[in-house]
C-alpha positions as CSV (number, residue, x, y, z in Angstrom):
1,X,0.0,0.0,0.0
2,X,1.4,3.3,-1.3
3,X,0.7,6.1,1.9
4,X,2.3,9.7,2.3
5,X,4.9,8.7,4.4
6,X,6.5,5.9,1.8
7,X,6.0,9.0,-1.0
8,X,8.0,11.0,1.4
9,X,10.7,8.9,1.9
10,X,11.1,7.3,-1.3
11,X,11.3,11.1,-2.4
12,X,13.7,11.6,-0.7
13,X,16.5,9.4,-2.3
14,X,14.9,9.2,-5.6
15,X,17.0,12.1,-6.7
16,X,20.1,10.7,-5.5
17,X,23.0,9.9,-7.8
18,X,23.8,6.2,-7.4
19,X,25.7,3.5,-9.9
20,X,23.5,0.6,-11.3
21,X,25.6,-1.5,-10.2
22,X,26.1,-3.8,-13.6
23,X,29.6,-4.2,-12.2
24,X,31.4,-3.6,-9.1
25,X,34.1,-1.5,-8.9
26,X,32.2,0.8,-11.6
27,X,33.1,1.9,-14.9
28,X,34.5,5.3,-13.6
29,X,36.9,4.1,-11.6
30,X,38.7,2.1,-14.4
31,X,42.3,3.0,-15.2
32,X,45.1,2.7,-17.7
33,X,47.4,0.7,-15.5
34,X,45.3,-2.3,-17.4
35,X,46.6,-2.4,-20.6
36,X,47.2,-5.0,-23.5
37,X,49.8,-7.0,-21.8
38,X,47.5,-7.6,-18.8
39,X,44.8,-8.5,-20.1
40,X,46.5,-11.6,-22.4
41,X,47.9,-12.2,-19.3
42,X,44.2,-12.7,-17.7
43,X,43.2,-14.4,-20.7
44,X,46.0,-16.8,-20.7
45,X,45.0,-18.0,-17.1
46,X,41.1,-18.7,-17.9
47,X,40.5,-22.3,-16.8
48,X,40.3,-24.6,-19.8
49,X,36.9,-26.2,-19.0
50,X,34.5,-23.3,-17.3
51,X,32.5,-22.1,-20.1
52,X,32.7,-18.1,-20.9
53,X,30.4,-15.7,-22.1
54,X,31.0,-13.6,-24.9
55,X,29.5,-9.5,-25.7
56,X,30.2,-8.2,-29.4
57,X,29.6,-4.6,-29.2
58,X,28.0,-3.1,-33.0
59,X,28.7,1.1,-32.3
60,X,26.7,1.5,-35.0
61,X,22.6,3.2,-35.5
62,X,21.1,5.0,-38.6
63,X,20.5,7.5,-36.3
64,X,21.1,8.6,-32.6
65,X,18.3,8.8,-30.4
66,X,17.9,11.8,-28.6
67,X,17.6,9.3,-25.2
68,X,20.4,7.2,-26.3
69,X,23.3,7.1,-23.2
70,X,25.1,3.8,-25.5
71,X,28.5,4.1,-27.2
72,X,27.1,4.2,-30.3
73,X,27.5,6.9,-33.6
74,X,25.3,6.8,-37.2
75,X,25.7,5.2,-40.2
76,X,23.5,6.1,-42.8
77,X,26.0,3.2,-45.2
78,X,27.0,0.2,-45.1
79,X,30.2,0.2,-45.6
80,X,31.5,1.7,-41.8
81,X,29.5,-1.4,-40.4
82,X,31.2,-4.0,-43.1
83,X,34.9,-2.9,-42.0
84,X,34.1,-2.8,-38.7
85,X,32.8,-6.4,-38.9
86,X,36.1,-7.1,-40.1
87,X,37.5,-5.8,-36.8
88,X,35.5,-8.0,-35.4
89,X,37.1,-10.8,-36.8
90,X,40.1,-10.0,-36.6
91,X,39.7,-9.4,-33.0
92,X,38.6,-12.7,-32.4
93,X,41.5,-14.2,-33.9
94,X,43.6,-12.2,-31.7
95,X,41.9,-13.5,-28.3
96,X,41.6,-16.9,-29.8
97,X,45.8,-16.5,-30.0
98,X,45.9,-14.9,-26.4
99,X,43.7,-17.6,-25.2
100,X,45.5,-20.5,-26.3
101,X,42.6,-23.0,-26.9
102,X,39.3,-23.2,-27.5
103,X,36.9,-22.4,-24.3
104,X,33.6,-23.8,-24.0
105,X,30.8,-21.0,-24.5
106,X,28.0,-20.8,-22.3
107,X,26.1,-17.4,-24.0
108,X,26.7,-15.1,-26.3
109,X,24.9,-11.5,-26.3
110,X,24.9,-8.7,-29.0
111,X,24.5,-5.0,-28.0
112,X,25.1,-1.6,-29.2
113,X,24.5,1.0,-31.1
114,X,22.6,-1.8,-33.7
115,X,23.8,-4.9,-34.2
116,X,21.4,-5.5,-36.7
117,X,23.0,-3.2,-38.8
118,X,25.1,-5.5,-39.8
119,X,24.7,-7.0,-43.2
120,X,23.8,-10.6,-43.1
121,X,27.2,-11.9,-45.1
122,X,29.1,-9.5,-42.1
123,X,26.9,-11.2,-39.6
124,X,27.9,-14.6,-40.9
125,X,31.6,-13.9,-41.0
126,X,31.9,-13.0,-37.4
127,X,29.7,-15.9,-35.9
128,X,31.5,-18.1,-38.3
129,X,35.0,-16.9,-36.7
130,X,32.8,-17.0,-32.9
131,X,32.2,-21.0,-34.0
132,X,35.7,-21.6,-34.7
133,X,37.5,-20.1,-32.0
134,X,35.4,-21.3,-29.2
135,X,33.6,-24.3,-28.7
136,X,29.5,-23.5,-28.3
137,X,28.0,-25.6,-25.9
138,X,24.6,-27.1,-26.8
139,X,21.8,-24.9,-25.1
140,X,24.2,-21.7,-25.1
141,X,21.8,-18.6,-25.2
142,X,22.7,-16.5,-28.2
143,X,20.9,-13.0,-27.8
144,X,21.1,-10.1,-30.1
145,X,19.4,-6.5,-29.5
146,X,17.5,-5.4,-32.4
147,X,16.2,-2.4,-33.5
148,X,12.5,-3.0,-34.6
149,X,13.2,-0.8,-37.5
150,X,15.9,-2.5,-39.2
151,X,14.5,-6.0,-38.9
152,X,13.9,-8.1,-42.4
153,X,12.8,-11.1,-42.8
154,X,16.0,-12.1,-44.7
155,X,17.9,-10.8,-40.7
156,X,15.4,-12.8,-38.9
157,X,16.5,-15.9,-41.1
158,X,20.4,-15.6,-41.0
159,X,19.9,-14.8,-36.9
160,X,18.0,-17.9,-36.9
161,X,20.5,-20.0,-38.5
162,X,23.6,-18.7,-36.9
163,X,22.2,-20.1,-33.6
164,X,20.4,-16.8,-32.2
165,X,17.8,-18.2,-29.9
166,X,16.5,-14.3,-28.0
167,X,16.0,-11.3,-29.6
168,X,15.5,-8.0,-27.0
169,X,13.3,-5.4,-29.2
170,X,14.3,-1.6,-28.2
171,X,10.3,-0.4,-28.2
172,X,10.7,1.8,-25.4
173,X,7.2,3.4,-25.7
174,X,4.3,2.8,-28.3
175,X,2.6,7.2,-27.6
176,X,3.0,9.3,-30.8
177,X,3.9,12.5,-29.1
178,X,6.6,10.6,-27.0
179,X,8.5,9.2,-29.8
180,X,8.8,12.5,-31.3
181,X,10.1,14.2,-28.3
182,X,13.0,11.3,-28.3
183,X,13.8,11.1,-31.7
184,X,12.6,7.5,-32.1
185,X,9.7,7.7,-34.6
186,X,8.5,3.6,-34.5
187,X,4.7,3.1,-35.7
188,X,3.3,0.0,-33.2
189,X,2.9,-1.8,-37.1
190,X,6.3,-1.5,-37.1
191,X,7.1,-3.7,-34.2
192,X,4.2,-6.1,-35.1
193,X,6.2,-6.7,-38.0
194,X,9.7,-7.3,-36.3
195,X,7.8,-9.7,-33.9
196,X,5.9,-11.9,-36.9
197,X,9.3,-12.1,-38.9
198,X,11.5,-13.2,-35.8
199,X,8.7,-15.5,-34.7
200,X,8.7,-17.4,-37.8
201,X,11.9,-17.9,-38.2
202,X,12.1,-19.4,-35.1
203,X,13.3,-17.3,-32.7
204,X,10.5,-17.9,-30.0
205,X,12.0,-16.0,-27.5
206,X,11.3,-12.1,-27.8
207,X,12.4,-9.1,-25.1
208,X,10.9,-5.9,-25.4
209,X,12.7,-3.0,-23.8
210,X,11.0,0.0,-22.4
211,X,11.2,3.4,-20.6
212,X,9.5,5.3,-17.8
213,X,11.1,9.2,-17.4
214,X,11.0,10.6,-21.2
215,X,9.6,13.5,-22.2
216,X,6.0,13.8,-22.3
217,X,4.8,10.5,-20.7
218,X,1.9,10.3,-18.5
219,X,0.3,7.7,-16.4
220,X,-2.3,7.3,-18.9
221,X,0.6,6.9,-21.9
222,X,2.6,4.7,-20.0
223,X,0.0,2.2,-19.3
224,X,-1.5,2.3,-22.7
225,X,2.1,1.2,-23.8
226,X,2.4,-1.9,-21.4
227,X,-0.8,-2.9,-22.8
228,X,0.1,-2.6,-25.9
229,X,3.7,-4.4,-25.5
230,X,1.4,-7.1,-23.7
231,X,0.0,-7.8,-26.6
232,X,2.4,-9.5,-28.4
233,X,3.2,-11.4,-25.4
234,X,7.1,-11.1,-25.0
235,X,8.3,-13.1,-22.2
236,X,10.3,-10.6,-20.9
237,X,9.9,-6.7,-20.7
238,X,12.7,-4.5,-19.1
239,X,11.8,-1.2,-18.0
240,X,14.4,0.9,-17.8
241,X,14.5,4.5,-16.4
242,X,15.8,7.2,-18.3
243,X,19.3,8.4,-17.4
244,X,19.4,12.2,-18.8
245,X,22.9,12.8,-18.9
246,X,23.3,15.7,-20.9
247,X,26.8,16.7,-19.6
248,X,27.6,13.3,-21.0
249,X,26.1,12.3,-24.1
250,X,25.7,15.9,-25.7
251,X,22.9,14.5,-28.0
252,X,20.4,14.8,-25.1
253,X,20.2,18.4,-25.0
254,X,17.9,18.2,-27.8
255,X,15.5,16.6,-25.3
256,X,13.4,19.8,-23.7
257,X,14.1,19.3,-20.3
258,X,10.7,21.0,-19.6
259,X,9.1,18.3,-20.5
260,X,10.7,15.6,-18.2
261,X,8.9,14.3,-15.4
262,X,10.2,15.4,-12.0
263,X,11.2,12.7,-9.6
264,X,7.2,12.6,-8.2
265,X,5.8,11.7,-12.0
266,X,9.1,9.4,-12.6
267,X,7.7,7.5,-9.3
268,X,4.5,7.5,-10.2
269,X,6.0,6.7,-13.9
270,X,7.5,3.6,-12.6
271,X,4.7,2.5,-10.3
272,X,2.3,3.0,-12.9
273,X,3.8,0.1,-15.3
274,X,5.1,-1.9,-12.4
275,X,1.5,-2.7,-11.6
276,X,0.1,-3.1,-14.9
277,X,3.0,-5.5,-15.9
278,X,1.8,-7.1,-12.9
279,X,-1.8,-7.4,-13.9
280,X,-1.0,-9.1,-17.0
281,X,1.3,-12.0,-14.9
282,X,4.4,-10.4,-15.3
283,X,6.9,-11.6,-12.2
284,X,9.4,-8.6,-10.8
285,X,12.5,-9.2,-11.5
286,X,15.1,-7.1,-9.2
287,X,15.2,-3.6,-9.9
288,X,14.0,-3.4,-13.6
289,X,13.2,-6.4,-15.4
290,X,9.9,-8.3,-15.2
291,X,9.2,-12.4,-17.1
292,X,6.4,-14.4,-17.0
293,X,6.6,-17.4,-15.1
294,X,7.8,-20.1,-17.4
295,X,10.5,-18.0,-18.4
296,X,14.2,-18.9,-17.4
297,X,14.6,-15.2,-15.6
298,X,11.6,-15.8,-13.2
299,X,12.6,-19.4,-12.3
300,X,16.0,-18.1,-11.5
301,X,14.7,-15.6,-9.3
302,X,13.0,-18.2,-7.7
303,X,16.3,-20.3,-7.2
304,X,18.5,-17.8,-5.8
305,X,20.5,-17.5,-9.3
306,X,19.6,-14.4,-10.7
307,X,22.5,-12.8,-11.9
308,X,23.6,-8.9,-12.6
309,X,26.5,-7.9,-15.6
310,X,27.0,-5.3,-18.2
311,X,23.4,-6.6,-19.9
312,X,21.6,-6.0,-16.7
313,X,19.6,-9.1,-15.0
314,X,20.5,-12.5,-16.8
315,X,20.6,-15.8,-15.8
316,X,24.2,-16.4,-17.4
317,X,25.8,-17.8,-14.7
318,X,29.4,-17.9,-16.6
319,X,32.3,-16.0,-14.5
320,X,34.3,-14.9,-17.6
321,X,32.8,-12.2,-19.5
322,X,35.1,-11.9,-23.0
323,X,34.3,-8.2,-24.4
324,X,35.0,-7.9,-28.8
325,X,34.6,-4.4,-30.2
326,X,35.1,-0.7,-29.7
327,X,34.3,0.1,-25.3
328,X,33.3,-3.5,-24.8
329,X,34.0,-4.4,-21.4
330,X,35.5,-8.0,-20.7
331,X,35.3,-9.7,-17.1
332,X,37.1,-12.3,-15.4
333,X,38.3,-13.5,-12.0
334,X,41.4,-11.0,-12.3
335,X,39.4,-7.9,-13.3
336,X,37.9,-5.4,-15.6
337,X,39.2,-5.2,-19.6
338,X,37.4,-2.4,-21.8
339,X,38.0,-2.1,-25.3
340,X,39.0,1.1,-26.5
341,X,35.8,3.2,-27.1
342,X,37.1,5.6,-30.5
343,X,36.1,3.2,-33.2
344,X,39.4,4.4,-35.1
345,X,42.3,3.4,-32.3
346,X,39.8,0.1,-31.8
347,X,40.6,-0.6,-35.4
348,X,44.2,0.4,-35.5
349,X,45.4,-1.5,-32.5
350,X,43.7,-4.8,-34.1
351,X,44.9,-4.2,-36.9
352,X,48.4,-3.9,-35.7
353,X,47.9,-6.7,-34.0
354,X,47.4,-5.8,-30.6
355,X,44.4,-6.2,-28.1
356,X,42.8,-2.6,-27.7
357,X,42.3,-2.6,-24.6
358,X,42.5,1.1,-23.5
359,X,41.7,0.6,-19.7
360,X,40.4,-1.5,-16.6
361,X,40.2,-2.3,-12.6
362,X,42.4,-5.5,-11.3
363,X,40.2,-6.5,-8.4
364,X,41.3,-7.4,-5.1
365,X,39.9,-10.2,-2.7
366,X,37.9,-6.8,-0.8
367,X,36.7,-6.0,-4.3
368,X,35.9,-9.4,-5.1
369,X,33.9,-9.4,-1.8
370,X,31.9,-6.2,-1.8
371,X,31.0,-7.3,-6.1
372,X,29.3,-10.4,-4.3
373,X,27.4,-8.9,-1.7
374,X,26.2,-6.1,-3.7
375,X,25.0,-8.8,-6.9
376,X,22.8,-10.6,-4.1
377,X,21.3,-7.4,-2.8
378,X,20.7,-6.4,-6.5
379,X,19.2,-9.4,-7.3
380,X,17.6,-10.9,-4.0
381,X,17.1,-7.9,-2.3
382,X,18.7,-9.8,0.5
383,X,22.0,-11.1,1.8
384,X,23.3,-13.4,4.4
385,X,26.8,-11.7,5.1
386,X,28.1,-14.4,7.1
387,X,27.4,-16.9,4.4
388,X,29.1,-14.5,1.8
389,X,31.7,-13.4,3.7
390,X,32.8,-16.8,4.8
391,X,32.9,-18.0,1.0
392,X,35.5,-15.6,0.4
393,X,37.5,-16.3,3.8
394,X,36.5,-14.0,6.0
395,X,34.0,-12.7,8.1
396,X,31.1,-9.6,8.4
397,X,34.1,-7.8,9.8
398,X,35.7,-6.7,6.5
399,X,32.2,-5.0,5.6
400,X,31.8,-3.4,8.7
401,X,32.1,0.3,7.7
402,X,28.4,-0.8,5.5
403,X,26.9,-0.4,8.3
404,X,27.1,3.2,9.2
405,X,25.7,3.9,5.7
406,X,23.3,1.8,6.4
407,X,21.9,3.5,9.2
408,X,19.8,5.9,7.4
409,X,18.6,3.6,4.5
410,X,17.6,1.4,8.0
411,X,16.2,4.5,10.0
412,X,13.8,5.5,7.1
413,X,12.5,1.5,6.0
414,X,14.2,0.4,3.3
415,X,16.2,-2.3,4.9
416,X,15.8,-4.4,8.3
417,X,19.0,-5.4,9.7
418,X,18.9,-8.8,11.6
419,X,22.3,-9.3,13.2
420,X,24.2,-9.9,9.1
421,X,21.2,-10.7,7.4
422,X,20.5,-7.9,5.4
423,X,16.9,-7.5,3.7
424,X,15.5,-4.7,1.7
425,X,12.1,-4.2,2.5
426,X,9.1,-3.4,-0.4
427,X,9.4,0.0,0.5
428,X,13.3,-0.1,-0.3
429,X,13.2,-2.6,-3.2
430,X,12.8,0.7,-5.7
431,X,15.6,2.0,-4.3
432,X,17.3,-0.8,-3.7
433,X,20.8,1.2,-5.6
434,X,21.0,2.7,-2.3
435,X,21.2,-0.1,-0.4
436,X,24.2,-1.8,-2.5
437,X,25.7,1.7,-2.5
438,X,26.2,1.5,1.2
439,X,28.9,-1.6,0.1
440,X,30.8,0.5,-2.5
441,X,33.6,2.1,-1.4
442,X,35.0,3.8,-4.6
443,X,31.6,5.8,-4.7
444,X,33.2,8.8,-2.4
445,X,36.3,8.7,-4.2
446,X,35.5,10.5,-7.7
447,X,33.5,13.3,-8.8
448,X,31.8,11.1,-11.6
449,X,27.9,11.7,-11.5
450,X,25.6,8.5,-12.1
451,X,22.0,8.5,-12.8
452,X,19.1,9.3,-10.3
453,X,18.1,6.5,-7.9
454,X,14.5,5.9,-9.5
């Protein structure tokens, strides 16, 4: 039950800036002391027999969305997307080399920018090179993120035959006057269309993605879109909140500002298609992603193995995250890798045969710790710091300046604190960034500014 006082206080942190914690340490605290040389080093040591997970970054749209916070640039040709597929290769080979032998691969994922840009033979080539470097598992998920727009039902055939068994559709909202405001004009027809073609070509599992806090949405618009998106029955929605960034991605100043929601109509935003995606059967899945019941995501929940990377929730349980393409980010045991993000110096160092790896974070057995902890509360909204700590030698002691940050978050409702358990309470689970925040103790250390709470 929503009452004044939970509007108060979840008003009261919504504006906070807080990470979203799709890795711990975070992105800005990356650095160049991880370069080329340490990173074949990390990938020389990966264990021969745990399977990996692969991310091929596409930096490539037909146009920029005016939302957009991805490394990502236009390409009104082909033949940027072509070259760069040959990057792509040619990156590959290079880990392949770095590697040593052939891994087992437990999921693949496609994101961008639009990897459906690429032109089916360039799509062929790299998954051809994927296939012959590493060794795909049967039952490996293969997911690609498709812009609704660029679909065709030759795409939806080649992605079917090269193994692709989840497409995630970037709908983000079906209202006429919102799509204008963001620079994403994408008739419902046109996603009716994407969904038939994927469907019959096999590809039974379909995403959608949406977005509360643009420009001009309502409580009436936003749940007119969930209805509509529930429609063509997707078995899994994410609905994400939109990070203005301005200072960041300059392309988002041609967003009118005016016409944002403030943080009491991004609440009420949120709220609104959280209960609507709960009327149609949709399950909550952590902080942003909802499934229906049969679906892998949901059961994981269930189980206790929800997991949190770079792609948000997932159920890829794989501890080696192998990054290919300009500001990919790779993850292992030993640390952070990311891929140079100028698409130019990307293609230079492969082609000079070098892995472009232009930063990272070696992690520490505190790091490694605190990245634990903070994944459960993320994705459990609880955690047994005993059990955690003692899995990683040592004991609630080494987290015990947490708990003076948590003393407000506590104070206010959004956790209950029972001796180590931690638990984030339904008031708290929108906010839940806070709690995990209270682990992270890089977040005081840098100036860099994250998105707003909710």
């Amino acid at each position: 039950m929503v009452t004044p006082m939970s509007n108060t206080i979840e008003l009261k942190y919504a504006t906070r800036s807080v990470p979203r914690y799709t890795s711990y340490p975070t992105a800005p605290h990356f650095g160049d002391d991880v370069d080329a040389t340490v990173y074949a080093g990390w990938l020389a040591a990966l264990p021969a027999s745990a399977p990996v997970s692969l991310y091929l970054h596409v930096p490539y749209c037909r146009a920029i969305c005016h939302y957009c916070g991805c490394h990502t640039k236009a390409a009104l040709k082909d033949e940027p997307v072509i070259d760069y597929a040959e990057g792509l290769v040619a990156e590959i080979d290079l880990v392949r080399a770095a590697i040593g032998r052939r891994l087992p691969v437990g999921h693949v994922h496609w994101g961008g920018g639009t990897p459906s840009l690429l032109p089916v033979p360039s799509f062929e080539a790299v998954v051809a090179k994927l296939r012959e470097a590493f060794d795909f598992r049967p039952g490996a998920e293969h997911a690609m993120e498709l812009d609704p727009r660029t679909v065709t039902p030759e795409l939806a055939v080649a992605l079917a035959k090269a193994g692709v068994t989840r497409a995630s559709l970037g709908v983000q909202d079906f209202d006429a006057t919102v799509q204008q405001a963001i620079g994403r004009i994408q008739p419902i027809e046109t996603v009716a269309a994407a969904v038939a073609m994927l469907r019959e070509a096999g590809i039974a599992a379909i995403n959608f993605d949406l977005m509360y806090g643009l420009p001009h949405q309502s409580a009436a618009t936003i749940r007119r879109t969930v209805e509509l998106a529930h429609e063509f029955a997707p078995s899994r929605i994410a609905l994400f909140g939109y990070a203005h960034v301005p200072w960041f991605k300059k392309h988002q100043r041609l967003i009118d500002e005016a016409a944002l929601p403030g943080a009491t109509e991004r609440i009420a935003l949120e709220r609104t298609a959280r209960d609507v995606l709960a009327e149609f059967g949709y399950e909550p899945i952590g902080l942003d992603h909802f499934a229906l019941p049969q679906d892998d995501m949901a059961k994981a929940a269930k189980s206790g193995d929800l997991h949190r990377n770079f792609q948000g929730y997932t159920t890829d349980a794989c501890a080696t995250l192998i990054g290919f393409g300009a500001s990919s980010i790779g993850q292992s045991a030993a640390g952070f890798a990311q891929n140079d993000p100028d698409i130019g110096r990307w293609r230079r160092a492969v082609e000079a045969g070098r892995l472009p790896i232009a930063k990272g974070k070696a992690l520490d057995d505190d790091d490694r710790l605190r990245a634990a902890i903070i994944e459960r509360i993320m994705c459990d909204y609880a955690v047994d710091l005993d059990a955690v700590c003692a899995e990683h030698g040592t004991d609630a002691g080494a987290v015990a300046d947490a708990f003076a940050r948590l003393e407000e978050p506590a104070r206010d409702g959004l956790v209950t604190i029972d001796g180590h358990r931690l638990t984030v309470t339904d008031l708290g689970r929108p906010l839940v960034r806070i709690v995990a925040a209270a682990f992270d103790v890089y977040l005081a250390r840098t100036a860099a500014r994250h998105s707003v709470a909710v």
